[in-house]
C-alpha positions in Angstrom: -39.5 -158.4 -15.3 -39.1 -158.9 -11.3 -36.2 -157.7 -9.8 -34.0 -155.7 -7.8 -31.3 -153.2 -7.9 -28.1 -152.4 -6.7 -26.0 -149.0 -6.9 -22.6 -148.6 -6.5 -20.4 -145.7 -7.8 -21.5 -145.0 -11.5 -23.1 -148.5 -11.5 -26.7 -149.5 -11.0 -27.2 -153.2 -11.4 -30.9 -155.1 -12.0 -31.1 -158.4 -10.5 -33.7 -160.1 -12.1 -35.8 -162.4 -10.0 -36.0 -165.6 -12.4 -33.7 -167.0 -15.3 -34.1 -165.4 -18.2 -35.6 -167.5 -21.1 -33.5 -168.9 -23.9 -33.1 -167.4 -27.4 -35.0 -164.4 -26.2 -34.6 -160.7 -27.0 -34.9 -158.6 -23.8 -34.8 -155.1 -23.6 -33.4 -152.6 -20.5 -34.2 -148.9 -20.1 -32.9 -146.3 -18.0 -35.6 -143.6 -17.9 -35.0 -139.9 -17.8 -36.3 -139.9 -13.8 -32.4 -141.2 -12.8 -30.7 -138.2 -11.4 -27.5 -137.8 -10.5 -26.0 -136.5 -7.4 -27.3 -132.9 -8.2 -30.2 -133.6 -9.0 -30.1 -133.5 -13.5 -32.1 -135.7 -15.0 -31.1 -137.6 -17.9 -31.7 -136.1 -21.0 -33.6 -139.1 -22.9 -34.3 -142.2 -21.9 -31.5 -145.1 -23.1 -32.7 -148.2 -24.4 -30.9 -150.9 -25.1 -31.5 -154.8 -26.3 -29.7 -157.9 -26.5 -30.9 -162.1 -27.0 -30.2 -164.5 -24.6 -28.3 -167.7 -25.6 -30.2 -170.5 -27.1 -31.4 -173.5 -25.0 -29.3 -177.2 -25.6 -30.4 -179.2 -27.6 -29.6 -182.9 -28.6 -28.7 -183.1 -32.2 -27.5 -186.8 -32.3 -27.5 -190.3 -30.3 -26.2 -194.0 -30.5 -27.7 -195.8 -31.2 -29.9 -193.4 -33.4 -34.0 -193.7 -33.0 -35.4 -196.2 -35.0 -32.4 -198.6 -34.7 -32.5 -202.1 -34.7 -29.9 -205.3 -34.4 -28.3 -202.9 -31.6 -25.8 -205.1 -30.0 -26.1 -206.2 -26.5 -22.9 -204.7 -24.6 -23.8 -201.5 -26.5 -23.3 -198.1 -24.2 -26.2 -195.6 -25.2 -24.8 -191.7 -25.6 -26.2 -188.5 -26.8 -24.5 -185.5 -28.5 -25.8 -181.9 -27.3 -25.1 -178.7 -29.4 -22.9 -177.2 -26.8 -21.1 -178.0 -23.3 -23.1 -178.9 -20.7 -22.9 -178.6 -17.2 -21.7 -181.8 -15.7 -23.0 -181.9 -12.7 -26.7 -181.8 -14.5 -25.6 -185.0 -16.6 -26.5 -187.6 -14.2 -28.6 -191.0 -13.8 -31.5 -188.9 -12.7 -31.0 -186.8 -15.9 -30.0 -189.6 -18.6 -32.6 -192.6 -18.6 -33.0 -195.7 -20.3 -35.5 -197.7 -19.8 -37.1 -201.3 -21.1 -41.1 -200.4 -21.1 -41.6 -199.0 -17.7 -38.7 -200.6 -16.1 -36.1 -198.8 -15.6 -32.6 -200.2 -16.6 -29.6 -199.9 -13.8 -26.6 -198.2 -15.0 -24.1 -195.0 -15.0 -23.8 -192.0 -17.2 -20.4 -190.5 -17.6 -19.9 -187.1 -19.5 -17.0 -185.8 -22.0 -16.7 -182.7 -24.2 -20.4 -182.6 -25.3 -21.2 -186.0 -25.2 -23.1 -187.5 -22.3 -22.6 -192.2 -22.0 -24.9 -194.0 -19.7 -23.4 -197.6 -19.8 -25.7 -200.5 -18.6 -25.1 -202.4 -15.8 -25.8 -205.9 -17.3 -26.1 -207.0 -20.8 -29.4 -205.7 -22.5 -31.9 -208.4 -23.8 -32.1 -209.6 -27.1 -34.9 -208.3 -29.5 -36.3 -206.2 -27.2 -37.3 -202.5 -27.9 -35.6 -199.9 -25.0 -36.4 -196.5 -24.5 -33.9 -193.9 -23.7 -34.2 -190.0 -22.4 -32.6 -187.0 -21.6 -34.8 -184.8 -19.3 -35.3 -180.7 -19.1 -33.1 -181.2 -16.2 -30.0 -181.4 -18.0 -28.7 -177.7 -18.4 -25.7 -175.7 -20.9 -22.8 -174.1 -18.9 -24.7 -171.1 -18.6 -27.4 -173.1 -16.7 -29.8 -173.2 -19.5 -31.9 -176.3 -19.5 -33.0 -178.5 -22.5 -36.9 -177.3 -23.8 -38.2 -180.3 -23.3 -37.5 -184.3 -22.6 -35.3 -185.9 -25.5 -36.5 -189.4 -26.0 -35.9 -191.9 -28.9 -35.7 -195.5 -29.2 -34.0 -198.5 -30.5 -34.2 -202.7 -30.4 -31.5 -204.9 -29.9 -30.1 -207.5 -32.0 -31.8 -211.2 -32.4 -29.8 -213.7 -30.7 -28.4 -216.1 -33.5 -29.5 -219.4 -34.1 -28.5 -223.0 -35.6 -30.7 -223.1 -38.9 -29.7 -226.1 -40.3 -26.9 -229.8 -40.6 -25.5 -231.6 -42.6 -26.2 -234.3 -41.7 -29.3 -233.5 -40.8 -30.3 -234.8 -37.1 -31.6 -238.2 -36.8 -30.1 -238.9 -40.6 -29.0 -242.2 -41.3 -27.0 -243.8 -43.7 -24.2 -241.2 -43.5 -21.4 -241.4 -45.8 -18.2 -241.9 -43.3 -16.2 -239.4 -45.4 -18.8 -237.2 -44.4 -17.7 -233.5 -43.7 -19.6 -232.3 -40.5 -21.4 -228.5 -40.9 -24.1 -226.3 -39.2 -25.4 -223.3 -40.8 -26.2 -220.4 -38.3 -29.1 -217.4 -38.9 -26.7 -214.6 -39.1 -23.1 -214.0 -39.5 -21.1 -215.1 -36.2 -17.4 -213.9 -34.7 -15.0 -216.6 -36.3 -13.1 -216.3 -33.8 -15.8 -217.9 -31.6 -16.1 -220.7 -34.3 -13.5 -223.4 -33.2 -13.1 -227.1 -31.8 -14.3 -225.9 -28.4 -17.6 -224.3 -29.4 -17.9 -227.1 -32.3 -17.5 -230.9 -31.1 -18.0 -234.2 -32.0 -18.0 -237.2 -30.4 -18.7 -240.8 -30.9 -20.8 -241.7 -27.5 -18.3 -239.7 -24.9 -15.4 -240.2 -26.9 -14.2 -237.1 -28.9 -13.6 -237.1 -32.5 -10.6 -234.7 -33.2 -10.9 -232.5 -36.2 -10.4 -229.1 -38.0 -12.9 -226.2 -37.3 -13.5 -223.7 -40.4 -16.1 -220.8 -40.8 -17.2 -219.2 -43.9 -20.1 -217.1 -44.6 -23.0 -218.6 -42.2 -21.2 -222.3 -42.2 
């Protein structure tokens, strides 16, 4: 390898020129033409080896690739193997993006988890992209192989499916119990008299709001 050297003392250091590779066995050698201060050689040459850490790697996200129904406020993270370097966990580092557009947002970065939290709200049913680049480096300045990317789609927005009574029905019994039936399950406590009304021209008709299942 390319390098220099320093002596000082009993010390003689090599300074090599480039990182070393990760996960690498490299091997040092101090040949018998050292002298010392008299001019002795070293009897043998001493050779010695050692392996270099191994790179970063990303061993989990959230949402995981392949996900779907991801919810909407949902803040995107990824799990390295070991503690990064901060400074190298950044927006320019941690992307996510919708096709080719990129979405606005910031990354934050605890123990050996890396966030990036949108800006706005993602879209519904939509398929988003998210990366971590070979720019993100290990404490010991050791930078990911390679680009982690994976993938996930959001949730469908829900839906009214169904009445009873059905619009436009007529005839309508005036004991009649009013109900909708949604697509997917919803938050009951979004299900109430201010999200469901009823009204006789402008005129309100007061009532009791329950939820159960999809109803």
């Amino acid at each position: 390898m390319a390098g220099s050297f320093t002596d000082s003392g009993t010390t003689s250091t090599f300074i090599h020129s480039s990182p070393l590779s990760p996960n690498t066995v490299y091997t040092g050698t101090i040949t018998t033409v050292a002298k010392d201060a008299s001019g002795i050689q070293l009897a043998s040459n001493y050779t010695w080896s050692f392996t270099t850490s191994s790179a970063p790697t990303v061993i989990s996200t959230d949402p995981a690739n392949g996900a779907t129904n991801v919810p909407l406020n949902k803040m995107i993270s990824a799990n390295f193997s070991t503690v990064m370097d901060p400074a190298t966990i950044n927006t320019s580092t941690f992307l996510l993006k919708q096709g080719a557009t990129a979405v606005p947002g910031s990354v934050t970065y605890s123990g050996t988890t890396a966030t990036f939290i949108p800006t706005n709200p993602l879209s519904a049913n939509t398929v988003y992209t998210a990366t971590i680049t070979s720019g993100a480096k290990d404490a010991s300045g050791n930078a990911l192989a390679a680009d982690y990317t994976w993938s996930f789609t959001t949730t469908v927005l829900p839906t009214v499916t169904s009445t009873d009574p059905a619009n436009g029905a007529t005839n309508v019994l005036v004991t009649q119990i009013i109900t909708a039936t949604f697509s997917k399950a919803m938050d009951p406590a979004t299900i109430n008299a201010l999200t469901f009304l009823f009204k006789q021209g402008v005129n309100p008709v007061f009532g009791t709001v329950t939820y159960s299942g999809t109803t």
